[in-house]
BAGU-737936 format. One record per residue (C-alpha): x, y negated, z negated; residue in three letters; residue number from 0. Coordinates in nm, 3 decimals, decimal comma. Example, Ala and Ser with C-alpha at 12.3 -4.5 7.8 and 13.67 -1.06 7.14 Angstrom:
residues 2
+---------+---------+---------+-----+-----+
:      px :      py :      pz :  aa :   i :
+---------+---------+---------+-----+-----+
:   1,230 :   0,450 :  -0,780 : ala :   0 :
:   1,367 :   0,106 :  -0,714 : ser :   1 :
+---------+---------+---------+-----+-----+
This chain:
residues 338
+---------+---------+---------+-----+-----+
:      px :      py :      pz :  aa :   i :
+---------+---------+---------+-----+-----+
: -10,221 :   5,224 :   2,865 : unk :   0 :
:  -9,870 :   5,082 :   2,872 : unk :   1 :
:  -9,602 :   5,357 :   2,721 : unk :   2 :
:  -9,376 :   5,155 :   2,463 : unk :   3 :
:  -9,060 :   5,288 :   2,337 : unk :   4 :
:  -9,020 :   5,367 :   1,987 : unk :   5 :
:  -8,871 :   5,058 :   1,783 : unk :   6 :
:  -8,719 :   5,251 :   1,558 : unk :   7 :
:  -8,563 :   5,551 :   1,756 : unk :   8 :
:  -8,212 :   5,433 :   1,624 : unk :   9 :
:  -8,247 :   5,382 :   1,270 : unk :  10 :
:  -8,139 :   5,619 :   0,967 : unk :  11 :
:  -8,354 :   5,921 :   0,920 : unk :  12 :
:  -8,598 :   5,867 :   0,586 : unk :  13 :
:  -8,410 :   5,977 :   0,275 : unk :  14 :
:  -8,471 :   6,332 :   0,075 : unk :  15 :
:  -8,751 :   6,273 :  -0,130 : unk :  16 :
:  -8,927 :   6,000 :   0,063 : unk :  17 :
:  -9,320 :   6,048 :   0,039 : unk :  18 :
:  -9,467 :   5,693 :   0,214 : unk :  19 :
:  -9,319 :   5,457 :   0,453 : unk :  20 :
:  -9,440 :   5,108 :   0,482 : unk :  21 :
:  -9,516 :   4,955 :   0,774 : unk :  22 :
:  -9,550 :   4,562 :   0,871 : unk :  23 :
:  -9,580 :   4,446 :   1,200 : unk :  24 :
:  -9,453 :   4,056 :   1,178 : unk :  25 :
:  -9,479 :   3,772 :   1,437 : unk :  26 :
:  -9,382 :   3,432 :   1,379 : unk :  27 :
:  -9,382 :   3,519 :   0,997 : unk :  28 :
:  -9,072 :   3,331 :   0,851 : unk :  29 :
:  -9,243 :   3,143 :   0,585 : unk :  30 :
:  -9,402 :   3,483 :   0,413 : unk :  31 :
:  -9,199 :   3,803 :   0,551 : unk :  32 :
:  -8,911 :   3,727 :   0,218 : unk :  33 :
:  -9,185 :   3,739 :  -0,023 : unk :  34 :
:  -9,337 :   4,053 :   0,098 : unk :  35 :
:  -9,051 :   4,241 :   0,099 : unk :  36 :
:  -8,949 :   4,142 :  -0,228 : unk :  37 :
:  -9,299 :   4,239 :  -0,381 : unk :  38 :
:  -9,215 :   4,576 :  -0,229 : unk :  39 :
:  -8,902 :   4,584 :  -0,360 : unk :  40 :
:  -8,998 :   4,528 :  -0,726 : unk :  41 :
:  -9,274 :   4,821 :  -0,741 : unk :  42 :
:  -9,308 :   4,988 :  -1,039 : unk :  43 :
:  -9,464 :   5,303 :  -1,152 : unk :  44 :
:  -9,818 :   5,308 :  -1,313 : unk :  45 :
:  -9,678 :   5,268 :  -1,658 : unk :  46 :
:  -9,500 :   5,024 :  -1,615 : unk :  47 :
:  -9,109 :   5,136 :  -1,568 : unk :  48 :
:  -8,916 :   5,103 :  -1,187 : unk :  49 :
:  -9,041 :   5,315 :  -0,911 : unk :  50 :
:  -8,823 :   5,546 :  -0,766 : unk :  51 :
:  -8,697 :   5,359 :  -0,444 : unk :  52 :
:  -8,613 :   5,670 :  -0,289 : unk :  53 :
:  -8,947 :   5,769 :  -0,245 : unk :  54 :
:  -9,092 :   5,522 :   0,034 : unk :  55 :
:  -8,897 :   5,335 :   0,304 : unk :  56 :
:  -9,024 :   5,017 :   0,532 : unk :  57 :
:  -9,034 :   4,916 :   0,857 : unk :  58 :
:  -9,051 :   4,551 :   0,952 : unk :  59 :
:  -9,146 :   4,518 :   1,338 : unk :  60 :
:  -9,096 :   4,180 :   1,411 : unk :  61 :
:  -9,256 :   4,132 :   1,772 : unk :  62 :
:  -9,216 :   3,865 :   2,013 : unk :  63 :
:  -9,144 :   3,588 :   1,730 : unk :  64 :
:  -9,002 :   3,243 :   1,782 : unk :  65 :
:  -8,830 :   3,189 :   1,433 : unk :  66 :
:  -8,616 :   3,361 :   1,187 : unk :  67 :
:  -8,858 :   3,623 :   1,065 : unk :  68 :
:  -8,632 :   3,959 :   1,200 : unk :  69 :
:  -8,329 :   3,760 :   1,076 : unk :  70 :
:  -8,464 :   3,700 :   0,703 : unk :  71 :
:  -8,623 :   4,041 :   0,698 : unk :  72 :
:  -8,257 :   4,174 :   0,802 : unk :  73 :
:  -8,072 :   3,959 :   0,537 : unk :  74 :
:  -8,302 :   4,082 :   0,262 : unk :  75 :
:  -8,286 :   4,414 :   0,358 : unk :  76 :
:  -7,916 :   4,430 :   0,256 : unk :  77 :
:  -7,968 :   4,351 :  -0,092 : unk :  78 :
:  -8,272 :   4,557 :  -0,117 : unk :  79 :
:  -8,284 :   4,880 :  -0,343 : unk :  80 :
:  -8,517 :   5,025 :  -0,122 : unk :  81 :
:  -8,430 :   5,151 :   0,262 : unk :  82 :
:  -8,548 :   4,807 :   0,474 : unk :  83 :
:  -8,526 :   4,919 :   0,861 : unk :  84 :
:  -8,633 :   4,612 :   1,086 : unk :  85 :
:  -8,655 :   4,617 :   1,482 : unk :  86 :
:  -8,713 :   4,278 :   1,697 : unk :  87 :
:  -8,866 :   4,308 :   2,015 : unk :  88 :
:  -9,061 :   4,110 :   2,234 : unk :  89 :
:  -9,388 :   4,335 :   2,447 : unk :  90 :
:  -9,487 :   4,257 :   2,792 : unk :  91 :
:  -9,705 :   3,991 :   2,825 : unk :  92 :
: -10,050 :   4,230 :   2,890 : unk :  93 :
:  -9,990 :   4,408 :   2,569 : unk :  94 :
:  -9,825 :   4,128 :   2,352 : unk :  95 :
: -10,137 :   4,156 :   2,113 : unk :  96 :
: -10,143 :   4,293 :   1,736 : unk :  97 :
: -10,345 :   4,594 :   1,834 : unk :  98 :
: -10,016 :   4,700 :   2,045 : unk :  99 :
:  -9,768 :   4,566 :   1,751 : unk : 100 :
:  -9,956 :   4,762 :   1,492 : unk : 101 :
:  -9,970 :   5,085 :   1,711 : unk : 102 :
:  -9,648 :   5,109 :   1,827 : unk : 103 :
:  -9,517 :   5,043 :   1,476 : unk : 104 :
:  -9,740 :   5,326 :   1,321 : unk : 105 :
:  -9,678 :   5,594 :   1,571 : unk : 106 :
:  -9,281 :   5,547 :   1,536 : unk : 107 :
:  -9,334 :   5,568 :   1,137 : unk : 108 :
:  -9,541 :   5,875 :   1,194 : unk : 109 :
:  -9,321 :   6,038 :   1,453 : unk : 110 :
:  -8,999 :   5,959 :   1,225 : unk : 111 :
:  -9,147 :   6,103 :   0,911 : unk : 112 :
:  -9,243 :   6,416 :   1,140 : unk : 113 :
:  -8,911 :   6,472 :   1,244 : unk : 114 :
:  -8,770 :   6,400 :   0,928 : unk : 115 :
:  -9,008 :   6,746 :   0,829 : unk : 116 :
:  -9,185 :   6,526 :   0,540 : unk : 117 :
:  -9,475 :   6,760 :   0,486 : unk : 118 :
:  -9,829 :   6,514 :   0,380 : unk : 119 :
:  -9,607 :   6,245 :   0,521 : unk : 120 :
:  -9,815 :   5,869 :   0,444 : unk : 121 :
:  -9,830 :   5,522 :   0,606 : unk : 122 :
:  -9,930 :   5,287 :   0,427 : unk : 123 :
:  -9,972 :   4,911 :   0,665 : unk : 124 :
:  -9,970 :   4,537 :   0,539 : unk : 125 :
:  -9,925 :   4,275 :   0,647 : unk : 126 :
:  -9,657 :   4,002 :   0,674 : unk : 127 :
:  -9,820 :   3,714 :   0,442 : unk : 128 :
:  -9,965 :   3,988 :   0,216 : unk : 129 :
:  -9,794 :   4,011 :  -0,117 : unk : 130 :
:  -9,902 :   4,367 :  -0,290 : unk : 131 :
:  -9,929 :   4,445 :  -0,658 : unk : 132 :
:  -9,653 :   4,598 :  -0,833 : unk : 133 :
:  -9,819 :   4,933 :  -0,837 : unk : 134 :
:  -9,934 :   4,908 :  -0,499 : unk : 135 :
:  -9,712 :   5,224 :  -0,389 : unk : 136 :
:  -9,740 :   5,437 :  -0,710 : unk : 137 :
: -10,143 :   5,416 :  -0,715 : unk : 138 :
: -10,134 :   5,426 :  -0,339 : unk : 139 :
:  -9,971 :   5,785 :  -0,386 : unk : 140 :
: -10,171 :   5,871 :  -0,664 : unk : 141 :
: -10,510 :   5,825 :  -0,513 : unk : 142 :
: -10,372 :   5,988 :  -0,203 : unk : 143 :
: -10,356 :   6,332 :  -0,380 : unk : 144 :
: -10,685 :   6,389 :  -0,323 : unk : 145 :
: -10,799 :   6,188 :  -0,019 : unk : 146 :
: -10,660 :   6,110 :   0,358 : unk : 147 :
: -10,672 :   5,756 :   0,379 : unk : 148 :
: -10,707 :   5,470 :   0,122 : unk : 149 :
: -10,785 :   5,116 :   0,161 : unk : 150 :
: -10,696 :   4,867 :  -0,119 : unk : 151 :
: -10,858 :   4,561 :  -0,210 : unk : 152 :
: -10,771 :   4,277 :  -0,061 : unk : 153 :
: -10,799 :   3,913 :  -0,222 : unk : 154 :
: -10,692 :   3,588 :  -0,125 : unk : 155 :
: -10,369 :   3,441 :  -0,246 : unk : 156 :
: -10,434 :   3,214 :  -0,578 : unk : 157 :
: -10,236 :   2,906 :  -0,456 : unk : 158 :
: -10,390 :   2,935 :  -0,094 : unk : 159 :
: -10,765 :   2,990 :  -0,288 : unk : 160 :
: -10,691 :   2,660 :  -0,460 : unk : 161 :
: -10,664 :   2,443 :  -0,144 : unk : 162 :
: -10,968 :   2,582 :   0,026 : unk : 163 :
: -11,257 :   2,347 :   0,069 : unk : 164 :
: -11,512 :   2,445 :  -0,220 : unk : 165 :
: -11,788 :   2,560 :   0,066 : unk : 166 :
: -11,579 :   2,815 :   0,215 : unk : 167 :
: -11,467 :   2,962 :  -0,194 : unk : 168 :
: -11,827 :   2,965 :  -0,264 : unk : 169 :
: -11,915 :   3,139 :   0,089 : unk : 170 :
: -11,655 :   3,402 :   0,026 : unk : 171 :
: -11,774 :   3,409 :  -0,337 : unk : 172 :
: -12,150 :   3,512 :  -0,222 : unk : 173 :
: -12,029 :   3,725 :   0,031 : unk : 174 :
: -11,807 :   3,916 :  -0,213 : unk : 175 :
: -12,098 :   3,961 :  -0,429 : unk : 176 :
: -12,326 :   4,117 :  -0,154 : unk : 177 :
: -12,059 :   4,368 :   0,013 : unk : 178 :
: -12,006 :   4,496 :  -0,369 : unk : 179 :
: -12,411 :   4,497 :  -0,408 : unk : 180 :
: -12,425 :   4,718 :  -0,076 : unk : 181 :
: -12,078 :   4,953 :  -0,161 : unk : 182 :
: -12,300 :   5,001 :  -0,467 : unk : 183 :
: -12,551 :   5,131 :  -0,346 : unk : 184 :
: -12,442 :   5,266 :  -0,089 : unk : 185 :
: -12,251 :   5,467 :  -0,381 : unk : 186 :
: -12,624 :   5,591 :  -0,549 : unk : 187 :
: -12,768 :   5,661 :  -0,228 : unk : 188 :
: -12,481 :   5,852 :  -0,008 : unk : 189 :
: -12,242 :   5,990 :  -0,315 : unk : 190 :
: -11,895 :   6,137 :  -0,208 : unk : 191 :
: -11,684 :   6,289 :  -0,415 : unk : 192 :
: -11,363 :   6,178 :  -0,254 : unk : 193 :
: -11,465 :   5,780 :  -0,265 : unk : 194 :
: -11,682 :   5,751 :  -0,638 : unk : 195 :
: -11,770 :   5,425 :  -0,785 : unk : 196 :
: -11,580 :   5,212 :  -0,857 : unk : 197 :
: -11,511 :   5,116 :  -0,545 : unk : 198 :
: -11,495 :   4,829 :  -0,285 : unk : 199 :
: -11,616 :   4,801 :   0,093 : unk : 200 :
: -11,270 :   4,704 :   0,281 : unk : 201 :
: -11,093 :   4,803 :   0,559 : unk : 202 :
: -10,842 :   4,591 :   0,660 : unk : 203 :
: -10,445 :   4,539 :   0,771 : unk : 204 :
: -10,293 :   4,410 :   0,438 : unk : 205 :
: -10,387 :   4,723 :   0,247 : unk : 206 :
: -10,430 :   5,085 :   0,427 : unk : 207 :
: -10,274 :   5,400 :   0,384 : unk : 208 :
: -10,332 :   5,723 :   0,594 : unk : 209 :
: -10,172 :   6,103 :   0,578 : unk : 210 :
:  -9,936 :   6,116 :   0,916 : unk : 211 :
: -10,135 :   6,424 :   0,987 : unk : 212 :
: -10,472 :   6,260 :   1,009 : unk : 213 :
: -10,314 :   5,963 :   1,187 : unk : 214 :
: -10,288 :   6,169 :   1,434 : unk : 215 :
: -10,586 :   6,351 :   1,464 : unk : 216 :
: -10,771 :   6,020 :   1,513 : unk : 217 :
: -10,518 :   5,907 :   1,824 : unk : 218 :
: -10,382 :   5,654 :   1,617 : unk : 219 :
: -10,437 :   5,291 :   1,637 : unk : 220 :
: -10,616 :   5,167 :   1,906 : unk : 221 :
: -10,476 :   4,971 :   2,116 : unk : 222 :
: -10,725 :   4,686 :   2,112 : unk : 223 :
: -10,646 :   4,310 :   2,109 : unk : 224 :
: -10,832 :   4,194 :   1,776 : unk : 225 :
: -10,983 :   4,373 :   1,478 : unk : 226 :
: -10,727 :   4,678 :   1,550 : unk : 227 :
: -10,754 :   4,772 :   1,143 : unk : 228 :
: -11,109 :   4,819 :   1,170 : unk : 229 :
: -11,080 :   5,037 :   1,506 : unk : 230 :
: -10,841 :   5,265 :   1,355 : unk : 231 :
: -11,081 :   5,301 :   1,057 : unk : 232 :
: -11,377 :   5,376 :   1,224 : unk : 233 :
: -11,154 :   5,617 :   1,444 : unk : 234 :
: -11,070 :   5,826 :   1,108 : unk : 235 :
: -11,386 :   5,794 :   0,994 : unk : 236 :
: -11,518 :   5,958 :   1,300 : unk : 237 :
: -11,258 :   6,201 :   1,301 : unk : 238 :
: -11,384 :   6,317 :   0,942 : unk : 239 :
: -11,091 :   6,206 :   0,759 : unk : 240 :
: -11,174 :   6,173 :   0,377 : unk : 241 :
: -11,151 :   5,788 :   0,286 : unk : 242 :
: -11,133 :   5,569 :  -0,062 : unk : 243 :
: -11,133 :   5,236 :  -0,096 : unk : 244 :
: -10,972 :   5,196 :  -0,414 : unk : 245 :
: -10,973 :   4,893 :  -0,675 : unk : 246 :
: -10,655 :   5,009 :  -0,820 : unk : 247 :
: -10,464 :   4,953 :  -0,468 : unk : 248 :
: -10,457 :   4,568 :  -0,422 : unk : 249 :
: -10,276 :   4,310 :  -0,260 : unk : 250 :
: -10,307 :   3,971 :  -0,228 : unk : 251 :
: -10,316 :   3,776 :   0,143 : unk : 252 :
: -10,255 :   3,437 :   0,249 : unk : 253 :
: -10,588 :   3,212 :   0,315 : unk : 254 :
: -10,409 :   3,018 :   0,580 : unk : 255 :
: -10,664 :   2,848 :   0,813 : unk : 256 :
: -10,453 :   2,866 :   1,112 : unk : 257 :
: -10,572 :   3,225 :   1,308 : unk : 258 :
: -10,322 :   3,450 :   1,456 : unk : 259 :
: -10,588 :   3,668 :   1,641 : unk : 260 :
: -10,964 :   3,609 :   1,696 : unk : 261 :
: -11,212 :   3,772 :   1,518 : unk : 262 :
: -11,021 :   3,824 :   1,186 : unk : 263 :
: -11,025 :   3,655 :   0,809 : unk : 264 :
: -10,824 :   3,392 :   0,890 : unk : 265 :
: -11,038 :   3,250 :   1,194 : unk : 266 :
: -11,416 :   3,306 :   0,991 : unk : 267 :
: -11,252 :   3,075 :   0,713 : unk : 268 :
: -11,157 :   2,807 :   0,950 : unk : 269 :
: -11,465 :   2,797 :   1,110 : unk : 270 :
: -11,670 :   2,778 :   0,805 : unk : 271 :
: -11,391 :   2,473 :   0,708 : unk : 272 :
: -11,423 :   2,315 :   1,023 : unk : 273 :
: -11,822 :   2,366 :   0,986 : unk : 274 :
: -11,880 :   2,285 :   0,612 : unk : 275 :
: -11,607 :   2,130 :   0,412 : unk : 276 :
: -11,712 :   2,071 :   0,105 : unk : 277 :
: -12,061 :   2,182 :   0,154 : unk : 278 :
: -12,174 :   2,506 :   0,195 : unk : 279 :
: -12,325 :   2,662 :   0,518 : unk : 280 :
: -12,631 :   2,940 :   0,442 : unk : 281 :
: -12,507 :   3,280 :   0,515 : unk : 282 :
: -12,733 :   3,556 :   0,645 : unk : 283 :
: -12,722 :   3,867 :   0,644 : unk : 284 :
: -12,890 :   4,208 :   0,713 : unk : 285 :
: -13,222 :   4,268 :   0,586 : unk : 286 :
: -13,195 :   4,501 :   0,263 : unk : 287 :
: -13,424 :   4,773 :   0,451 : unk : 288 :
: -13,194 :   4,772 :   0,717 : unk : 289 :
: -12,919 :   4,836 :   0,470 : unk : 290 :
: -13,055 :   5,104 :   0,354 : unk : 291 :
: -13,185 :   5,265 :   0,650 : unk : 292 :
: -12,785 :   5,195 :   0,794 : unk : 293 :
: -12,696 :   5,391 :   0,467 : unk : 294 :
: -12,933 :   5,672 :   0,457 : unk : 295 :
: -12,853 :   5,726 :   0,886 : unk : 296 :
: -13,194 :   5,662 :   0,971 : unk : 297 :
: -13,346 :   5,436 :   1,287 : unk : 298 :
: -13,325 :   5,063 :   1,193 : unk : 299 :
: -13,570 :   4,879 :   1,163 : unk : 300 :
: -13,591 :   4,569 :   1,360 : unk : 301 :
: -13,590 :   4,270 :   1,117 : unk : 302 :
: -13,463 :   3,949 :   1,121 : unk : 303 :
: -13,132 :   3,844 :   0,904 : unk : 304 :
: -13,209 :   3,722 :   0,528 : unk : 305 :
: -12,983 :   3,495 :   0,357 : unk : 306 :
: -12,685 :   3,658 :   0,185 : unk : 307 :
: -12,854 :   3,577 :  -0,203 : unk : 308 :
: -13,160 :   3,690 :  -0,166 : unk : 309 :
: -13,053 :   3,998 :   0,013 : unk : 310 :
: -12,838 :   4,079 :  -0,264 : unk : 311 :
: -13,061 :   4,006 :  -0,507 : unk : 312 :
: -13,300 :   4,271 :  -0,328 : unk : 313 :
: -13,000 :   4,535 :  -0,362 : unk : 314 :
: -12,909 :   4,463 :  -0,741 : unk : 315 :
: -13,280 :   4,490 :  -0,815 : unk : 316 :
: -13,281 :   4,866 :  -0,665 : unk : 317 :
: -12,941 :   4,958 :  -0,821 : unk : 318 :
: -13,080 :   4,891 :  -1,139 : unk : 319 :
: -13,313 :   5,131 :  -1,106 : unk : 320 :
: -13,152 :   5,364 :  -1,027 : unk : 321 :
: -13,275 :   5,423 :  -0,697 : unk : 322 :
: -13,187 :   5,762 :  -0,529 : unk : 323 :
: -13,189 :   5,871 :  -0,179 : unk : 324 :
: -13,546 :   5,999 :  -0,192 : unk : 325 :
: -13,696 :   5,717 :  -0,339 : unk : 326 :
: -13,519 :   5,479 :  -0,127 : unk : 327 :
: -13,754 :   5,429 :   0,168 : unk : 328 :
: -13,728 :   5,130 :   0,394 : unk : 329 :
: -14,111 :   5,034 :   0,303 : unk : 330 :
: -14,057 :   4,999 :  -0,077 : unk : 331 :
: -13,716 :   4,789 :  -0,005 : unk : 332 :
: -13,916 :   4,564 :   0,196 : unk : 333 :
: -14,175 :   4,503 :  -0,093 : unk : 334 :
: -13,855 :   4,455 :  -0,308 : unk : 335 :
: -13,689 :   4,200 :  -0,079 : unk : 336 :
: -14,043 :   4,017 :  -0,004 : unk : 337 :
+---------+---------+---------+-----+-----+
């Protein structure tokens, strides 16, 4: 693994009484990095009145970019009532990937809030074209009382959602519907305390806050070239850390159709476009009695996929009644589904 320096070795310590720092790894991101910032600048408390911008600090790492992004974080920064650090590098060709972006900027966040002797010290990612709610910090802290990582919901920006072709809206639209069917059950079947329903099924970038402490239990981001969001969460998952994916923390994210690393949001949609257009393409996905069985930890059964309505129509019909984890077998899913 190539050793990186930390980006942020020469900024200001954080201030007395910071809790969270924010941290957004950036490339090429001149057209969206302004209005991030300034979403984060205008947080406000859960009832409505200014946060405290004392209590959280961001870091911007732009990395290898070809436009202004470092410059217009930089120039927003200085009119900013909240502390705004931004380093500009460009990483060696064999690691110039978002896996190595992401890490490098969490670890110095981590390490800085260590030495800064923040006790239950939080960092809490998005993204550069993600625009979070105006509470996104003070419910972010509030649901991390009792838990060590949260991940918000994430939904696409309104204007971007507009200009989608009306195949991929109503793809995304069925597929919404079946990852809140399984979280649902999933809910009845597997309760935990620290993640109740209500609650949502992602994991991603634009929205995800972890304790310093279990950050580094887990090793940290992985340094992988795509999906690094998802590696880190299955890392803290594995690690035992105690996770809720919260519908109060949300943010919005661009639907852009242009992909800036394979295997994420931004290239499924732009296949699907490029596939469908206006029409829509069938989606399949597990069969319900593999859901379960995935759920429960049991041996999966070997079925083939079902399409996404019908398998969630399966799911709704045992959340309604009620199903519990006894009841729940793979053989009377099956007879649901068929």
């Amino acid at each position: 693994m190539t050793t990186l320096r930390d980006p942020f070795a020469a900024v200001p310590p954080p201030r007395p009484g910071t809790k969270l720092t924010v941290v957004i790894p950036a490339h090429d991101e001149a057209e969206h990095i302004e209005r991030a910032l300034a979403a984060l600048a205008a947080q406000r408390t859960i009832d409505g009145t200014s946060l405290d911008p004392a209590c959280f600090d961001v870091l911007v790492y732009a990395n290898n970019c070809d436009d202004d992004t470092a410059g217009i974080a930089r120039r927003f920064a200085s009119n900013a009532p909240c502390a705004i650090h931004v380093a500009d590098e460009h990483l060696p060709a064999n690691v110039a990937h978002i896996g190595t972006a992401r890490r490098a900027a969490m670890n110095a966040a981590g390490a800085r809030l260590t030495r800064a002797g923040i006790r239950d010290g939080i960092l809490a990612a998005t993204d550069a074209d993600t625009v979070v709610a105006p509470t996104w910090i003070a419910w972010t802290l509030r649901e991390m009382a009792r838990v060590d990582v949260v991940t918000g919901r994430i939904l696409v920006d309104p204007a971007d959602w507009a200009t989608l072709p009306l195949g991929v809206r109503t793809m995304l639209t069925e597929e919404n519907a079946y990852q809140f069917a399984v979280a649902r059950l999933g809910s009845i079947l597997t309760p935990n305390d620290a993640d109740p329903w209500p609650r949502h099924w992602q994991r991603s970038g634009p929205s995800f806050a972890v304790r310093v402490d279990a950050y580094d239990r887990c090793g940290g981001v992985p340094p992988v070239r795509t999906l690094e969001d998802v590696a880190l969460y299955d890392a803290l998952k594995a690690s035992g850390a105690r996770i809720r994916h919260s519908l109060r923390v949300r943010v919005t994210t661009s639907g852009r159709l242009r992909a800036r690393a394979s295997g994420g949001f931004a290239e499924r949609i732009s296949e699907w476009s490029d596939r469908c257009g206006n029409a829509t393409i069938p989606l399949f996905v597990e069969d319900p009695a593999v859901t379960v069985a995935r759920i429960l930890g049991e041996e999966l059964p070997q079925l083939p996929p079902v399409p996404v309505a019908d398998a969630e129509r399966a799911l709704r019909q045992l959340i309604a009644r009620g199903t519990s984890a006894e009841r729940a077998t793979r053989s009377n899913v099956a007879s649901i589904a068929g």
